[in-house]
C-alpha positions in Angstrom: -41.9 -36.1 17.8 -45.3 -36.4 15.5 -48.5 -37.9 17.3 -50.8 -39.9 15.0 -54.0 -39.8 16.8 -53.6 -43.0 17.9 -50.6 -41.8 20.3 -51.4 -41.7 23.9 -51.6 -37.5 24.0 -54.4 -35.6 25.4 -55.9 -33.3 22.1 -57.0 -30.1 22.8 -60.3 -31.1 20.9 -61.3 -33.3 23.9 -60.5 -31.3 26.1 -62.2 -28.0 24.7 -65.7 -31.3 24.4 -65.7 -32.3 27.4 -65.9 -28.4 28.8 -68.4 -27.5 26.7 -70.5 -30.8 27.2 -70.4 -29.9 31.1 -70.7 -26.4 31.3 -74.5 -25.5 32.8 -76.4 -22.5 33.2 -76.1 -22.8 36.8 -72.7 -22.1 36.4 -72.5 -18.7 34.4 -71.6 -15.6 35.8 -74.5 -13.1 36.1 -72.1 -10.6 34.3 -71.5 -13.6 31.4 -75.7 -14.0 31.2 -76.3 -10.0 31.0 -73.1 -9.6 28.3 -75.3 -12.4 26.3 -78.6 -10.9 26.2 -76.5 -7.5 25.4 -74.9 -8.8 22.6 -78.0 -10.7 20.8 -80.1 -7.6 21.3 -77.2 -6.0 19.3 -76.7 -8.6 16.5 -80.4 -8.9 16.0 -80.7 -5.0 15.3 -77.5 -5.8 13.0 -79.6 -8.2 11.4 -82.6 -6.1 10.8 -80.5 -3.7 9.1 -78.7 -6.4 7.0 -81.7 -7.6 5.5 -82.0 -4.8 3.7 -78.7 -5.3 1.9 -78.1 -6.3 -1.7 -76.1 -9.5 -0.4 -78.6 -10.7 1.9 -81.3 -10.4 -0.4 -79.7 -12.2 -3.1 -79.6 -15.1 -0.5 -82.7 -15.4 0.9 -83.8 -15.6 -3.1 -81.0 -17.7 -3.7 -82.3 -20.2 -0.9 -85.9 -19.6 -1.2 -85.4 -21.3 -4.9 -83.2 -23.8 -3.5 -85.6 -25.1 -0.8 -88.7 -25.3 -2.7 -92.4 -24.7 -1.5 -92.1 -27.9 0.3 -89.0 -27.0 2.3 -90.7 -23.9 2.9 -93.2 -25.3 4.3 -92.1 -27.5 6.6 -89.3 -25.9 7.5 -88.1 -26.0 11.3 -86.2 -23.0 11.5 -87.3 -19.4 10.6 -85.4 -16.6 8.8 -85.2 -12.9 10.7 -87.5 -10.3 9.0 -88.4 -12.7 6.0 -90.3 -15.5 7.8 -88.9 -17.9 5.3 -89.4 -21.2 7.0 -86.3 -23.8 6.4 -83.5 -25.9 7.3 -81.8 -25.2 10.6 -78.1 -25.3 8.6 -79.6 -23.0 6.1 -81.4 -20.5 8.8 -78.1 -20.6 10.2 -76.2 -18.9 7.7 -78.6 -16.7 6.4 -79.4 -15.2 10.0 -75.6 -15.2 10.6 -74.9 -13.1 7.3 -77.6 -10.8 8.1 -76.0 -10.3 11.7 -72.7 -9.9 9.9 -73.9 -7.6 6.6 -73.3 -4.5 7.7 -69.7 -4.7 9.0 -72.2 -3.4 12.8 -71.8 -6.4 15.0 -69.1 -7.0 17.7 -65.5 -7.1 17.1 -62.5 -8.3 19.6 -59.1 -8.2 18.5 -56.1 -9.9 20.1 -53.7 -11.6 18.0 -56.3 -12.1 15.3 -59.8 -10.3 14.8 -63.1 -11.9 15.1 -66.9 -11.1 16.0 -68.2 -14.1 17.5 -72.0 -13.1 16.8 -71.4 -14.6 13.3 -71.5 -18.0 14.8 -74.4 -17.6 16.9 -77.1 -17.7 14.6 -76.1 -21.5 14.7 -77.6 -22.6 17.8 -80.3 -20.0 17.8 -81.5 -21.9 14.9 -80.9 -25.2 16.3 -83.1 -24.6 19.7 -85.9 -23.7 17.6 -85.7 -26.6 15.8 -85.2 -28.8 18.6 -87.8 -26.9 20.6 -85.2 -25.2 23.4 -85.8 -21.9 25.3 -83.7 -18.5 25.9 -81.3 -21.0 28.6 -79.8 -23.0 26.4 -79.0 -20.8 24.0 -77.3 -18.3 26.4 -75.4 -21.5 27.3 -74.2 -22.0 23.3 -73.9 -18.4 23.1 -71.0 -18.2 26.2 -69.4 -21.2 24.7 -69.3 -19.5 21.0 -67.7 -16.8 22.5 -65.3 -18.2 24.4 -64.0 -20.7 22.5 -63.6 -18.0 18.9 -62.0 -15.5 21.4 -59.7 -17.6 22.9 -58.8 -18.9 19.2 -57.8 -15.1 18.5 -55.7 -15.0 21.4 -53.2 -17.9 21.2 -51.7 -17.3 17.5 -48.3 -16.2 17.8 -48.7 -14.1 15.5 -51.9 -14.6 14.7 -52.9 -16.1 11.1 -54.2 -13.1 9.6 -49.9 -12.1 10.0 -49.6 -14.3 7.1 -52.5 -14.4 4.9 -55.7 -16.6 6.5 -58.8 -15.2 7.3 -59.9 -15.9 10.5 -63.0 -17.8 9.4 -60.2 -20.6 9.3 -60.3 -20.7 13.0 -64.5 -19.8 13.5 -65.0 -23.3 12.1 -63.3 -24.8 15.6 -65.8 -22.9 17.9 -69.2 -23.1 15.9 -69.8 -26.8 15.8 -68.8 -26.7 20.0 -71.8 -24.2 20.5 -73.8 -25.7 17.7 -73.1 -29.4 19.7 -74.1 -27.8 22.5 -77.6 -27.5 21.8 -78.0 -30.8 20.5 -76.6 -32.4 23.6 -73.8 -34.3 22.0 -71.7 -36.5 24.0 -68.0 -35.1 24.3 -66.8 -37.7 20.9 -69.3 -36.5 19.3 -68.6 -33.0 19.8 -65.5 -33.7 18.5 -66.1 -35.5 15.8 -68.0 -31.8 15.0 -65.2 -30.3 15.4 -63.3 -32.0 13.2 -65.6 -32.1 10.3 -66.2 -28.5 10.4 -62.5 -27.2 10.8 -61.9 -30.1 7.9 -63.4 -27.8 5.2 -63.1 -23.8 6.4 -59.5 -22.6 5.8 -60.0 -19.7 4.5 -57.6 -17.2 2.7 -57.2 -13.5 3.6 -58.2 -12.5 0.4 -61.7 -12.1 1.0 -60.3 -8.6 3.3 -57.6 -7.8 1.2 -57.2 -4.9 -2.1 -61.0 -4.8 -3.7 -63.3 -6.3 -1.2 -66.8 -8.2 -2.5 -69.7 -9.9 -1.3 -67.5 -12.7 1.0 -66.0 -10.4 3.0 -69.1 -10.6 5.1 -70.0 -14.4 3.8 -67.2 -16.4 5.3 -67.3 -16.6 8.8 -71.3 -17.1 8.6 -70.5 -20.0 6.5 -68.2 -21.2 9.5 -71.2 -21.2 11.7 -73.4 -22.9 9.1 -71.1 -25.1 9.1 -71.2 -25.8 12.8 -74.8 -26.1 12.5 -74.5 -29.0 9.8 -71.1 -30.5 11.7 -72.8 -31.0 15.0 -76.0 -32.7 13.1 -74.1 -34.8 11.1 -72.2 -35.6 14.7 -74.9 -36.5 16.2 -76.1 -39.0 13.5 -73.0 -40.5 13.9 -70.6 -39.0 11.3 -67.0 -38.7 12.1 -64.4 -36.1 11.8 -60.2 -35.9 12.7 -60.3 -35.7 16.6 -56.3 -34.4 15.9 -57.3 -31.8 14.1 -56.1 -28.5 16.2 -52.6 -30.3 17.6 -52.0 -33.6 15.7 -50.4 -35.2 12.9 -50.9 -32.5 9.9 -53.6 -30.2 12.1 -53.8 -26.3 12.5 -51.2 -26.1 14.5 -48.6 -28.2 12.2 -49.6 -27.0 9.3 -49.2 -23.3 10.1 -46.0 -24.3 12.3 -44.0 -24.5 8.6 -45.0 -20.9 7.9 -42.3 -18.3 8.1 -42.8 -14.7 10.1 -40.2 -12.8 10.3 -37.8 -15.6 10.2 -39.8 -17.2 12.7 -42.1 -20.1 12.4 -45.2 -19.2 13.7 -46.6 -21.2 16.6 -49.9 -21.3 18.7 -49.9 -21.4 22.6 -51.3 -24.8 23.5 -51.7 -24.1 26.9 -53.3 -20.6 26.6 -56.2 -22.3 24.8 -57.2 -24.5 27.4 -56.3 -22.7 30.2 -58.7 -21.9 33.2 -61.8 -22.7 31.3 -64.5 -21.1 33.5 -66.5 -23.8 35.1 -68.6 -22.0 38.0 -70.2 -18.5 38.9 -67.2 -17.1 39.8 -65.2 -17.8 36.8 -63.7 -15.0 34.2 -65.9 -15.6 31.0 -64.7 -14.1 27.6 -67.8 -12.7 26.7 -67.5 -9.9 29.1 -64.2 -8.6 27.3 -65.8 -8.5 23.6 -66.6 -5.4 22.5 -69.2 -3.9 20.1 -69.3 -1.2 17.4 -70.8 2.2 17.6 -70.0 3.0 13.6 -71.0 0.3 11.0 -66.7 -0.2 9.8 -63.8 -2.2 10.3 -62.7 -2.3 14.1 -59.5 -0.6 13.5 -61.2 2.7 12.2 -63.2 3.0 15.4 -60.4 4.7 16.9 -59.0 7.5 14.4 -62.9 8.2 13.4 -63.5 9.0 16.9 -60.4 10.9 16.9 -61.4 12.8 13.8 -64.8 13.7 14.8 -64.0 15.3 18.0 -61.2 17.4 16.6 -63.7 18.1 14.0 -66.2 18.9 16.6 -63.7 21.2 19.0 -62.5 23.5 16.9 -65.6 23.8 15.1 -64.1 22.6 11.3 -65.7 22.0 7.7 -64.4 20.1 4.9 -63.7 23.3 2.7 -61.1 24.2 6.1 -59.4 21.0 5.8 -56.4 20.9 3.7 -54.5 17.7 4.6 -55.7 14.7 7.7 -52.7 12.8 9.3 -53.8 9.5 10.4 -51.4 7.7 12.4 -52.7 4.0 13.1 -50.9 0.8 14.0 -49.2 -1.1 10.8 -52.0 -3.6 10.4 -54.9 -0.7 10.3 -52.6 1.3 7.5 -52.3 -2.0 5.8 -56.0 -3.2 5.8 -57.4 0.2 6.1 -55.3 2.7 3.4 -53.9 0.4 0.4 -54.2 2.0 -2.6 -57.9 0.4 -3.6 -59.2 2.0 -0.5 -59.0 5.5 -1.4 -61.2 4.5 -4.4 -64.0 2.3 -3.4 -66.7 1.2 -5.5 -69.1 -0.9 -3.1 -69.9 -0.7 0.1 -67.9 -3.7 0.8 -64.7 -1.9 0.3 -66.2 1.5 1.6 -66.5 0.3 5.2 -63.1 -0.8 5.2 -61.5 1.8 3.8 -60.6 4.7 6.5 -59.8 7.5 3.6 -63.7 6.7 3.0 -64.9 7.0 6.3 -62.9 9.2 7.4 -64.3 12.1 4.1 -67.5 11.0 4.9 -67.6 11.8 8.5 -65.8 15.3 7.4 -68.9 15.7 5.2 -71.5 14.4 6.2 -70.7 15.2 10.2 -72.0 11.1 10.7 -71.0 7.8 10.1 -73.9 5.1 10.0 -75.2 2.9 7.1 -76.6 5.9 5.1 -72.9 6.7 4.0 -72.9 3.4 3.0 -75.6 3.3 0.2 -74.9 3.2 -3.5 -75.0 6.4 -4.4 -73.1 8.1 -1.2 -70.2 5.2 -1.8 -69.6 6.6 -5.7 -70.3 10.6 -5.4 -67.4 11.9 -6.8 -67.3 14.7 -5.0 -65.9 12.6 -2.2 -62.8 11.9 -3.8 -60.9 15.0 -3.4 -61.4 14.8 0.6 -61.1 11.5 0.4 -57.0 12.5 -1.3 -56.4 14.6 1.6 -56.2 11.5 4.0 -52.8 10.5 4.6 -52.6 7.1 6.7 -49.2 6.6 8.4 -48.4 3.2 10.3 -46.8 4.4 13.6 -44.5 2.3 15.0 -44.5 3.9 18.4 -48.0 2.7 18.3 -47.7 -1.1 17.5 -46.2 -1.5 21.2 -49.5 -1.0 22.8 -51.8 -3.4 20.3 -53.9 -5.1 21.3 -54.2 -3.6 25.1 -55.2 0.0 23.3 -56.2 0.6 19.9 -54.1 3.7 19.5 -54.8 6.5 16.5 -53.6 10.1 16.2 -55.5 12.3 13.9 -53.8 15.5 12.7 -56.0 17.6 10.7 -54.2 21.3 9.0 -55.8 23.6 7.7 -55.2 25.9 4.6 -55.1 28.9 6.9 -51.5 26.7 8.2 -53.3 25.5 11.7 -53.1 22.1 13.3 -55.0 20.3 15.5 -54.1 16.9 17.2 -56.5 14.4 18.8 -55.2 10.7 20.1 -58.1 8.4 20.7 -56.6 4.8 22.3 -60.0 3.2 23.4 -62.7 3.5 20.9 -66.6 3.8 22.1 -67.9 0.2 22.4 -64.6 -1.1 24.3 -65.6 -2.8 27.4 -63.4 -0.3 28.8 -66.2 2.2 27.0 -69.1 0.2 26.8 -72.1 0.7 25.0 -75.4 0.7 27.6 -78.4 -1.2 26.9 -79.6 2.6 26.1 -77.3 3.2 23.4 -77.5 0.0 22.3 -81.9 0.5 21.9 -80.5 3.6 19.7 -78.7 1.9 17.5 -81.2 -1.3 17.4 -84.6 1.0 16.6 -82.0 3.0 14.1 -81.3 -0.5 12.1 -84.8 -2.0 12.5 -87.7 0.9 12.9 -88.4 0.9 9.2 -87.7 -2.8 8.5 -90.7 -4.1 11.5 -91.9 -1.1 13.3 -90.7 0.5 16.6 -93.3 -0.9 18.4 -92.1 -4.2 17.4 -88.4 -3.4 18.5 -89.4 -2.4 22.3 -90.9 -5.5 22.3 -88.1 -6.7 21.2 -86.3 -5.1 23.3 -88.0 -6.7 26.1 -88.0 -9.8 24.7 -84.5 -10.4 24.4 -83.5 -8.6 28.0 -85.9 -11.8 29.5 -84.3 -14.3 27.2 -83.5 -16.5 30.0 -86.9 -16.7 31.2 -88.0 -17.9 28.3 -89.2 -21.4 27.3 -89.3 -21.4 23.5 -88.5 -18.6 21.0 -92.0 -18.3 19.2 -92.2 -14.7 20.2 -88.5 -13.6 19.4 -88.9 -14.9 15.8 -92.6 -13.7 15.8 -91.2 -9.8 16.6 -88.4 -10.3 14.0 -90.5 -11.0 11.3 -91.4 -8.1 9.0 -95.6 -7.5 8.9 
């Protein structure tokens, strides 16, 4: 039977509202509230770094010419590093690319990737411009997170099986968290919802072959869009309420696709399903994980794998005659077509695992230095880079999504081989990063760009969040001198 949204069936839009619209403070977890601090003091140290990248600099000049000196002005949300005063839909999106630039910030991966810290630069701009403190944004920031994770979970298969990005389904969770912060009544959040998801279905080829500036533009767009949805919400706009599980909505329209002689569906239920509500609830933020090498998630593992063989048996590049990598289908397909073993921007150099993986050979490291200009087209790489051999493993695909597994073989001219199978890569919450290693990586990305004095404060500054009553001093820090 087809439901116009007139029919008498519950949507799963107002049901995901009215959770959002009631969900407190008072009822997160402490392990939910410390996970949030954990993660924006690692997407802010993301976002240091990814100012300093081509991409983001070509936006903030892009929207500095845009606004105008008056915009500038009087603008009521601010811009990490920059200062540039503005809009809160435009601080949105250039904070959330900046968080997202470098390919650095969290990843979780069930039936579909996504790192929900692209969506969260939404309501951090929207409680400065409405005047909130570090509470209400930890709220936005457990409902961002819980919402986009529980999107990647219910697709079976997931959309990126057949071709969508999954910005497509970022623009259902941004405008909850972004209506959140704005205190919208449960229609209204919906209406958000609906005017968002209305106008981000996005195609997989912004990950696919030769990779350019979108790859890291389109799910920060999905939380600008939240940003504007949830404003235009509250002033009274509307959007399709049916829009996940009615009358021509996501799960309709992707219902005529084909998967293996299958059409693919979406569990309803799963979506919805024991929504935490009090202290003692399970909150998705807790299972995301976060990246201890500036790539694509599903190189984490065979890296990892590489370097400690590498490590163990005490090998150099000029040793190395052929590297076995044995991966899960999707990694081979993402991470070893045939325009990955010759990238030609960093875009397509962080997702390609013949890349990475000749790079950590020779340079013993992996972090954003291998990914400037000049190390991303030295020829020299490109012999190494030959010797990589990515293998889809079958045996392997059985245990995605639970473990990440990756076998790296590495032979050597002298006829040795060495083995090492990594199934949970450092950054899992099975292997998580510690607020230590996590300082590392933040003072690695942001010394130079305001100061390590300025990032222990930051530090600090974040790790109180919830204590705090406006964010004055969190943008003041972020802001280059």
């Amino acid at each position: 039977m087809n439901h116009h949204p007139t029919d008498s069936k519950r949507l799963l839009s107002h049901t995901l509202a009215e959770w959002a619209c009631s969900l407190k403070y008072e009822h997160l977890s402490p392990a939910a509230i410390q996970a949030a601090k954990l993660f924006w003091f690692d997407s802010i140290g993301c976002a240091l770094g990814g100012s300093q990248q081509d991409d983001a600099k070509i936006l903030l000049k892009h929207y500095r010419a845009m606004g105008g000196a008056a915009a500038g002005a009087t603008g009521s949300a601010t811009c990490f590093v920059s200062g540039f005063k503005t809009n809160p839909v435009d601080a949105s999106f250039l904070n959330g690319h900046m968080i997202r630039a470098m390919d650095y910030n969290d990843i979780y991966w069930k039936s579909d990737p996504c790192h929900p810290s692209d969506l969260i630069a939404a309501p951090l701009a929207l409680c400065q411009s409405e005047g909130l403190g570090g509470r209400e944004l930890i709220v936005a920031t457990i409902i961002a997170y819980e919402i986009e994770m529980r999107l990647c979970e219910v697709g079976q298969p997931g959309i990126r099986e057949y071709g969508w990005h999954h910005a497509t389904l970022s623009a259902f969770a941004a405008p909850l968290a972004a209506g959140r912060v704005l205190n919208l009544s449960p229609a209204q959040l919906v209406a958000a919802m609906g005017i968002s998801a209305s106008r981000t279905f996005c195609p997989g080829a912004v990950t696919a072959g030769k990779l350019t500036n979108m790859k890291n533009t389109v799910d920060p767009w999905a939380g600008r869009m939240g940003a504007e949805s949830a404003l235009l919400a509250r002033g009274g706009f509307s959007g399709p309420e049916h829009i996940i599980d009615g009358k021509e909505g996501l799960f309709a329209v992707f219902n005529h696709v084909q998967y293996k002689g299958q059409p693919a569906t979406f569990d309803a239920k799963a979506l919805v399903a024991d929504l935490p509500t009090s202290t003692a609830g399970h909150y998705r933020i807790v299972d995301c994980g976060m990246k201890s090498f500036p790539i694509e998630a599903l190189s984490h593992a065979p890296l990892t794998a590489m370097m400690k063989t590498v490590k163990q048996h005490n090998l150099h590049a000029d040793d190395v005659k052929e590297i076995q990598v044995e991966v899960i289908a999707r990694a081979a397909d993402i991470l070893g077509d045939p325009h990955k073993y010759r990238p030609d921007s960093k875009e397509t150099a962080d997702h390609s695992l013949p890349y990475c993986m000749a790079a950590g050979l020779v340079d013993g490291m992996v972090t954003p230095l291998q990914f400037k200009e000049e190390r991303v087209l030295d020829k020299k790489l490109i012999p190494i880079m030959d010797k990589v051999k990515v293998i889809a493993n079958q045996e392997f695909e059985a245990l995605f999504p639970k473990f990440q597994p990756s076998r790296v073989t590495i032979i050597t001219h002298s006829g040795a081989s060495h083995s090492t199978r990594v199934d949970v890569p450092k950054g899992d919450p099975r292997d998580p990063m510690t607020e230590e290693e996590i300082a590392v990586k933040f003072t690695a990305l942001g010394g130079e760009v305001i100061g390590k004095d300025a990032c222990a404060k930051l530090q600090q500054c974040i790790m109180a969040l919830d204590s705090a009553q406006n964010l004055n001093q969190l943008f003041g820090l972020a802001t280059a001198r």
